[in-house]
C-alpha positions as CSV (number, residue, x, y, z in Angstrom):
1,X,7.3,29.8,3.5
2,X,9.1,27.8,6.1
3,X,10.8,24.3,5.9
4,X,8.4,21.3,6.0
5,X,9.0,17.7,7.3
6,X,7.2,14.9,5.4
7,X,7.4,11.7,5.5
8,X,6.5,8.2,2.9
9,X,5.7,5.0,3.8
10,X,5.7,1.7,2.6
11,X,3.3,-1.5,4.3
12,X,2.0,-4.7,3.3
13,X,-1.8,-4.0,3.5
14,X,-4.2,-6.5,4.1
15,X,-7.1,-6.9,1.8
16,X,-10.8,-5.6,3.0
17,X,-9.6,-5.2,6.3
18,X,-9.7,-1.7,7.3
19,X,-9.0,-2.1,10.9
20,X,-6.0,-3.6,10.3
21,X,-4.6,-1.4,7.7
22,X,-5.7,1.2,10.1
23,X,-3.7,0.4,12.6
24,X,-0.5,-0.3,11.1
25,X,-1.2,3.6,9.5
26,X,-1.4,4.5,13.2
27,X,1.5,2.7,14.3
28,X,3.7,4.2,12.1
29,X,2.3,7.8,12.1
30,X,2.9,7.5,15.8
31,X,6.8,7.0,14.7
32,X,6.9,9.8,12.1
33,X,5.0,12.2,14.6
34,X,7.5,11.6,17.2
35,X,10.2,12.4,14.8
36,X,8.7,15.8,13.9
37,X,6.9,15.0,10.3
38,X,4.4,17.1,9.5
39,X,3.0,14.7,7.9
40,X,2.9,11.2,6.1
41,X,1.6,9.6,3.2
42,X,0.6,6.0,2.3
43,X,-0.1,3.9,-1.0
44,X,-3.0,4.0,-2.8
45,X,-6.3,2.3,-1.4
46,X,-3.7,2.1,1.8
47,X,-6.8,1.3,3.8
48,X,-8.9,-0.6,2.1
49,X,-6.6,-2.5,-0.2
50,X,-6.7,-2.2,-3.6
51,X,-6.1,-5.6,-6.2
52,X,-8.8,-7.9,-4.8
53,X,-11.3,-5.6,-5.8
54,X,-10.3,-6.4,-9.4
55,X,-13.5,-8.9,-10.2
56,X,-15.8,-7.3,-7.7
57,X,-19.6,-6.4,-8.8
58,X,-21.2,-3.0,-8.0
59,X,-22.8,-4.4,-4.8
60,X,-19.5,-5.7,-3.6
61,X,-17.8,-2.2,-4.0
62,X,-20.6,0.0,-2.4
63,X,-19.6,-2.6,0.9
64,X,-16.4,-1.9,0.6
65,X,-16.5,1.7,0.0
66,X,-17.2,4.7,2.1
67,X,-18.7,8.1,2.2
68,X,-16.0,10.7,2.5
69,X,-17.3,12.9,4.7
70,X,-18.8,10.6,6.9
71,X,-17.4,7.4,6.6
72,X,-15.7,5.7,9.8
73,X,-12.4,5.6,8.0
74,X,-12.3,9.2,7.6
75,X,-14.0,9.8,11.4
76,X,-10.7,7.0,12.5
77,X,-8.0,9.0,10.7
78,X,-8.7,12.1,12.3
79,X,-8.4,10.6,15.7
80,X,-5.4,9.1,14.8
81,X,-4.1,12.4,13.1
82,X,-4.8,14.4,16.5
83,X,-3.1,11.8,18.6
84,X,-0.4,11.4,17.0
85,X,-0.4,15.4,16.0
86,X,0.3,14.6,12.1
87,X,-1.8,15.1,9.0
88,X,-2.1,12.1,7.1
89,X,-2.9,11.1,3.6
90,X,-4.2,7.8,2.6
91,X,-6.7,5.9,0.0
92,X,-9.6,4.2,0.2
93,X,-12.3,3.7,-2.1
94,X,-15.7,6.0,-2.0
95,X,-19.2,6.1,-3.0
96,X,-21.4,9.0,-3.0
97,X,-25.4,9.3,-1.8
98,X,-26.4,8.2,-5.7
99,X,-24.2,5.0,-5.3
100,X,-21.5,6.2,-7.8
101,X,-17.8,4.9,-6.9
102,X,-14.4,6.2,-7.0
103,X,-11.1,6.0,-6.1
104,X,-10.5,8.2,-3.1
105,X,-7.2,9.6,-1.9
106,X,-7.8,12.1,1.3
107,X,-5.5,14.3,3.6
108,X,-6.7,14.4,7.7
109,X,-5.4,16.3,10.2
110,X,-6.8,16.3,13.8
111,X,-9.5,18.9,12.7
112,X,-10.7,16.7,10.3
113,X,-10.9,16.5,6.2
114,X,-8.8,19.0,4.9
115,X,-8.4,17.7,1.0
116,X,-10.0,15.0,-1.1
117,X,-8.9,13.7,-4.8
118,X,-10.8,11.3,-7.3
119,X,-8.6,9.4,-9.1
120,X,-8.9,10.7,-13.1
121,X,-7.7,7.5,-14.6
122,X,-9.2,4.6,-12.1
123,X,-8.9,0.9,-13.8
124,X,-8.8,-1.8,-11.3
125,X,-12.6,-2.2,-11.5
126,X,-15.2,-1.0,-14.4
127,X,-17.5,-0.1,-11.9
128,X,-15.0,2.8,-10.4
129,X,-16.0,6.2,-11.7
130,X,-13.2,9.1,-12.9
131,X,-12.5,11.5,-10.8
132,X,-13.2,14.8,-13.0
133,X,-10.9,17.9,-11.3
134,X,-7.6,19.0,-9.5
135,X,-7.2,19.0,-6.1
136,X,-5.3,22.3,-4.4
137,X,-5.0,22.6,-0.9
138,X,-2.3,23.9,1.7
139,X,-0.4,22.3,4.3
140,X,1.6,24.5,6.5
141,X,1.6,27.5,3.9
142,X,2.8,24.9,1.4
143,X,0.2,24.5,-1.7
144,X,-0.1,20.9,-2.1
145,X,-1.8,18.5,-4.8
146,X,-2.7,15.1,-5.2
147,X,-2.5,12.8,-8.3
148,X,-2.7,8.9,-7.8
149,X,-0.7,6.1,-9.7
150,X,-1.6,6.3,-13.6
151,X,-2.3,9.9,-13.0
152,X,1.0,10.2,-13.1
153,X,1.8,8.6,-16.3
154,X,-0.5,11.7,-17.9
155,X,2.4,14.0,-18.2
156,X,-0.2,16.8,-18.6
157,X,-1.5,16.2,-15.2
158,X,1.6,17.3,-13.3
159,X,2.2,20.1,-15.5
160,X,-1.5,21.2,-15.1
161,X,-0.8,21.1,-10.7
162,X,1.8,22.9,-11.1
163,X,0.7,25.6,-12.9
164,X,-2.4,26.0,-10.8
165,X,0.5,26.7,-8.3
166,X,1.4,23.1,-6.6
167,X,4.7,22.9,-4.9
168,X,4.6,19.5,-3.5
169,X,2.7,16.8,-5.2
170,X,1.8,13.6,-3.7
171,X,2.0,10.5,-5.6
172,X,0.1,7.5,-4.3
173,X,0.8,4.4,-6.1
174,X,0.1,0.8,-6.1
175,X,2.6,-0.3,-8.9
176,X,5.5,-2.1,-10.0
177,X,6.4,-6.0,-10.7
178,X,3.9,-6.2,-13.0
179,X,3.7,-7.2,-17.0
180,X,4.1,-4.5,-19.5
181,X,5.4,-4.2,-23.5
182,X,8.3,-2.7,-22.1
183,X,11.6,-4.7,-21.7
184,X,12.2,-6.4,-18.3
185,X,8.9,-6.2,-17.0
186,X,6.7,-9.1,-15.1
187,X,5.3,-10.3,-11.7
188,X,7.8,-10.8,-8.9
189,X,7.6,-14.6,-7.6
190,X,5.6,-14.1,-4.2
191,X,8.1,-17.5,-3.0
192,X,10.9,-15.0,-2.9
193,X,8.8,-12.5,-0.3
194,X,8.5,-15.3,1.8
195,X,11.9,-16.6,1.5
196,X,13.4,-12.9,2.3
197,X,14.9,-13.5,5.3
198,X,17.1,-16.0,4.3
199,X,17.7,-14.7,1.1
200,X,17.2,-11.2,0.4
201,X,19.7,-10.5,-2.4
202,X,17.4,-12.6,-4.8
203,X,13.9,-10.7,-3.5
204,X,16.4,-7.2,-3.9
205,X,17.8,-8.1,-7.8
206,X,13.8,-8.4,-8.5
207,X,12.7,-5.1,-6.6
208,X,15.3,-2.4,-8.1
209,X,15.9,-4.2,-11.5
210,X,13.8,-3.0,-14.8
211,X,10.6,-4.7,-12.9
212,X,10.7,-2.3,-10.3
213,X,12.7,0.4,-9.3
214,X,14.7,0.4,-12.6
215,X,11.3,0.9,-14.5
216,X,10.2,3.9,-11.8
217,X,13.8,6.0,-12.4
218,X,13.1,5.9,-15.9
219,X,10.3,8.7,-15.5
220,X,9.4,9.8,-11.6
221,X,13.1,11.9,-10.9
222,X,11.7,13.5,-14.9
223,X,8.1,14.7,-13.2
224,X,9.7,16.2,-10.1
225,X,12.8,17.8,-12.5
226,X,10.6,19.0,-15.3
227,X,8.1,21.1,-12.8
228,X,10.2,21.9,-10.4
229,X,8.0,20.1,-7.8
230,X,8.6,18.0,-5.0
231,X,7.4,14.5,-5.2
232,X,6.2,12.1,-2.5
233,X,5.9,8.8,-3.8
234,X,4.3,5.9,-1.5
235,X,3.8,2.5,-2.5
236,X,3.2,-0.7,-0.4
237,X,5.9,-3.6,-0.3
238,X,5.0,-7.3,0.1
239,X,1.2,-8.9,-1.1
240,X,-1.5,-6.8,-2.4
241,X,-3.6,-10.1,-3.1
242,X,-2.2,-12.2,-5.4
243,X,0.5,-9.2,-6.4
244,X,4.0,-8.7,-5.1
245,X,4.6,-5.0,-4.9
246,X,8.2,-3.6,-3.8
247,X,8.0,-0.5,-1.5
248,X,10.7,2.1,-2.4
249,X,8.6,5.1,-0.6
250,X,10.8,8.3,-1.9
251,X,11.0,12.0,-2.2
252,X,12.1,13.0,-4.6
253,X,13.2,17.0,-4.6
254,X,12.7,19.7,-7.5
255,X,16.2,18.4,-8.7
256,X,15.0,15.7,-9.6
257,X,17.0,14.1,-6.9
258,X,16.3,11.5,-4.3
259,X,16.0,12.8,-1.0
260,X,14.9,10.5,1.1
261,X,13.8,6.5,0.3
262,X,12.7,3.1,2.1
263,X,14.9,0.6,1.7
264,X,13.9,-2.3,4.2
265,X,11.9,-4.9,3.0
266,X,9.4,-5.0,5.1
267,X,7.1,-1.7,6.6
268,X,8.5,1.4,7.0
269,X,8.5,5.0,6.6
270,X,11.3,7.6,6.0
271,X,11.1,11.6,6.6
272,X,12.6,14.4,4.5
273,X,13.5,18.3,5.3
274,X,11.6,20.3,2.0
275,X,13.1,23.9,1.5
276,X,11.3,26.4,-0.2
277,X,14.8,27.8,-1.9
278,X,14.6,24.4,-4.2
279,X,11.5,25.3,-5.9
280,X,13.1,28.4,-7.4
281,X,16.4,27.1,-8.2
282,X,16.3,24.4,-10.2
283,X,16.2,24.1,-13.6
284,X,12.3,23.6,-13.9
285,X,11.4,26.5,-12.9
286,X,13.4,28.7,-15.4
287,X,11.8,26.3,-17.9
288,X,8.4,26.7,-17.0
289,X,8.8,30.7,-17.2
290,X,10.8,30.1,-20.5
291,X,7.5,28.7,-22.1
292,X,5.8,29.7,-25.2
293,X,2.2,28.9,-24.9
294,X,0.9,30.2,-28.4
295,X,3.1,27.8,-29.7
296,X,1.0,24.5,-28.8
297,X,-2.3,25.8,-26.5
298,X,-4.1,24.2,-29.6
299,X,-2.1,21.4,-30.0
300,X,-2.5,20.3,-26.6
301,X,-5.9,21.2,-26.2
302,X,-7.0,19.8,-29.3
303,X,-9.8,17.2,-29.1
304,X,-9.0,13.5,-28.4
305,X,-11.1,10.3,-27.4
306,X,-9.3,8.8,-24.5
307,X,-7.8,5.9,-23.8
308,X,-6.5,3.5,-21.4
309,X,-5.3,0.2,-21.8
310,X,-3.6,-1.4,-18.4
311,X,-1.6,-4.8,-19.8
312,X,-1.6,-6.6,-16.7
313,X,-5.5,-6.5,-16.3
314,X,-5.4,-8.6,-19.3
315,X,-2.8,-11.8,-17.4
């Protein structure tokens, strides 16, 4: 298995307008291409937007949302994939022939879709279906899976990639600078986003304090470190509706270190080297051969009614 290049991004989307968002995944695929990434990956919902579907109704969502085959988004990324000679992962919601919705994360390369993921724990609007499996697929003899935002928070789900033999998990999010029971947490004042220019050590304080970044260390470096997997983390900085959300794009190696992270505040993208030689090394691995399954197959498999409760639905 060879070296890969990947690359994160960070961008303020704009809400229901796909050609925008679009092109602003084009522009800066067209940068990462052109410094040999092999591929990039953007937020969650990165081309549709994602918070101001909170109060929609059904009909409003099947407008918004897209077959995958077959939609125009997906027919888009693939041109944009081949010109730029990049495969690309981004989000968008979906709806199938019988009208059922989900949340959608896809990877496109200039032969078109090569992997698609349904979010398993979707809560931004009651009318969005679960997804219901794991998503494996390879990307320049790298296996490669998908789990999006508060799939994340389900410990079991990264274990569970792993095992079915993931080596680099993406990690779409829209998240951060929002209320929670947890100490520190809470919205970002939007005035400071547009105020950055003249004063971005206020808008920073907010962005990596316990609100957002501080809250993220506390448990991403943990997922990568614990299954000796390589995280890419993407996230979009500046308004998602009403919502400030604060970038930080990162890889994040089996280590559990950071590799590679945005910084600016404002769009952006930054690219990372992955070696195979990581996977093996660190400390995860020799945990995850260390295990004793007949110790707690029963307790972890035994049966439990789910579920989910997101605080700052509830503001």
């Amino acid at each position: 298995m060879e070296p890969i290049k990947i690359a994160t991004a960070q961008f303020e989307n704009k809400s229901g307008d796909k050609k925008y968002n679009l092109s602003v995944i084009d522009a800066i695929s067209q940068k990462a291409g052109a410094e040999g990434a092999q591929a990039i990956a953007f937020h969650e919902c990165s081309i549709t937007g994602y918070t101001f579907a909170m109060s929609f109704s059904k009909e409003q969502m099947l407008a918004v949302a897209e077959l995958i085959p077959g939609g125009e988004s997906i027919e888009q990324l693939t041109r944009i994939a081949a010109k730029n000679n990049i495969a690309i992962l981004a989000g968008l919601f979906e709806k199938d022939k019988d009208d059922n919705i989900f949340k959608a994360y896809v990877c496109v390369d200039k032969n078109g879709l090569r992997a698609k993921y349904r979010k398993l724990h979707p809560f931004i609007n009651k009318h969005i279906k679960p997804g219901n499996e794991y998503c494996l697929f390879d990307l320049h003899g790298w296996k490669c899976s998908i789990l999006i935002c508060y799939d994340n928070n389900v410990i079991e789900n990264v274990r569970a990639v792993k095992l079915l033999g993931a080596d680099i998990i993406f990690m779409p999010h829209v998240t951060m600078c929002t209320p929670s029971t947890r100490p520190g947490a809470g919205f970002v004042d939007p005035k400071l986003w547009e105020n950055r220019e003249k004063d971005p050590t206020s808008l920073r304080l907010e962005f990596d304090g316990l609100k957002g970044r501080g809250w993220l260390m506390k448990w991403l470096p943990a997922r990568a470190y614990d299954n000796a997997i390589y995280a890419v983390f993407s996230n979009p900085i500046g308004m998602d509706h009403d919502q400030l959300k604060n970038g930080c794009a990162m890889i994040v190696d089996p280590f559990g270190d950071i590799i590679a992270e945005c910084r600016k505040l404002d769009n952006d993208f930054v690219t990372a080297t992955l070696t195979p030689e990581k996977l093996t090394e660190a400390g995860g691995h020799r945990y995850i051969k260390a295990r004793r399954p007949e110790l707690y197959r029963d307790i972890i498999g035994k049966e439990h009614q789910s579920e989910q409760k997101v605080v700052w639905l509830n503001k």
